[in-house]
N, C-alpha and C positions, 0 to 999 in steps of 0.2 A: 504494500500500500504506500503508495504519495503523502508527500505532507499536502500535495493540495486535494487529495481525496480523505483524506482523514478528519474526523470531527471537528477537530479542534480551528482549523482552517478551510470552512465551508466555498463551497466555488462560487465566482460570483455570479449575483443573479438570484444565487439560490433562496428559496425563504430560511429565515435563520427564527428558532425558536424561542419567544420573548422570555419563556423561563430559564435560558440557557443561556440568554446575548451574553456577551460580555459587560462591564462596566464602559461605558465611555465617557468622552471629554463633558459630553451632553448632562450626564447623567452623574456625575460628578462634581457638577458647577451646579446641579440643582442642589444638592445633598449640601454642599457649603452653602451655598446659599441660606438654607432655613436654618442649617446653625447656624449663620452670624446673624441671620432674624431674632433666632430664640435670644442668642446673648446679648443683642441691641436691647432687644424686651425685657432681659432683666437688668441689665444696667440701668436703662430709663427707671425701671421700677424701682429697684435700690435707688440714683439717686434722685428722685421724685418723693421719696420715704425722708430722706433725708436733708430735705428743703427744711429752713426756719420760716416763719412769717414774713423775714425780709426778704428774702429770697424767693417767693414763690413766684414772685413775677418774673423772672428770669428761666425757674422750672418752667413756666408753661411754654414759655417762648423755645427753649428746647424741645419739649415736646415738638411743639408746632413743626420746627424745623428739622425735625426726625423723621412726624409723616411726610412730610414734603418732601423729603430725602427715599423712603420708601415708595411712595408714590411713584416720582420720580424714571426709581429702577423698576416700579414693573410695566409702567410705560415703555422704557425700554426696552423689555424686554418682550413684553409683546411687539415691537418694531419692528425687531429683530427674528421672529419668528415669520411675522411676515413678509420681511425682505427676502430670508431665506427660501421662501416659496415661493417668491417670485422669479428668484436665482435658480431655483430648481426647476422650473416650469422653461425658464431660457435654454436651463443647461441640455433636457430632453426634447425641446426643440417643438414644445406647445404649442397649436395656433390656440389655444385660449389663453386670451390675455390676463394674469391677474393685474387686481388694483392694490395698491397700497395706498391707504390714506393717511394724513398726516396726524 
């Protein structure tokens, strides 16, 4: 047997089976992703806990600029999901057009 007939190195084209894929770059950048979510959320939380009365108006405004930072990236990230499908619709050579909206 080939290493490109053998499992581990599927031919291309081939379906590959999603409880077997391997980890990707994809799939790896989601997984960081929610943890620096989780640990954004708990930092906010801890220091949100540990505001004084002077301080709160400075906590909120952190806050505020946290979602907005959050938001943000999943804007992004849905952009980027779209572009990539439009990239991939040129790359196989699509007459259907996708749109990308801003």
């Amino acid at each position: 047997m080939t290493d490109s007939q053998s499992p581990d190195f599927p031919t291309p084209g081939a379906a590959v089976d999603a409880s077997r894929a391997p980890l990707t770059l994809s799939t790896s950048v989601s997984v960081l992703s929610a943890l620096l979510l989780m640990l954004a959320a708990l930092l906010a939380l801890g220091g949100f806990v540990g505001l004084s009365n002077a301080t709160s108006g400075v906590g909120v405004i952190t806050l505020a600029c946290l979602a907005a930072i959050l938001a943000r990236i999943a804007q992004a990230g849905k952009q980027h999901q779209q572009m990539m499908a439009a990239l991939d619709a040129i790359r196989q050579g699509s007459s259907t057009r996708t749109e990308v909206h801003p």
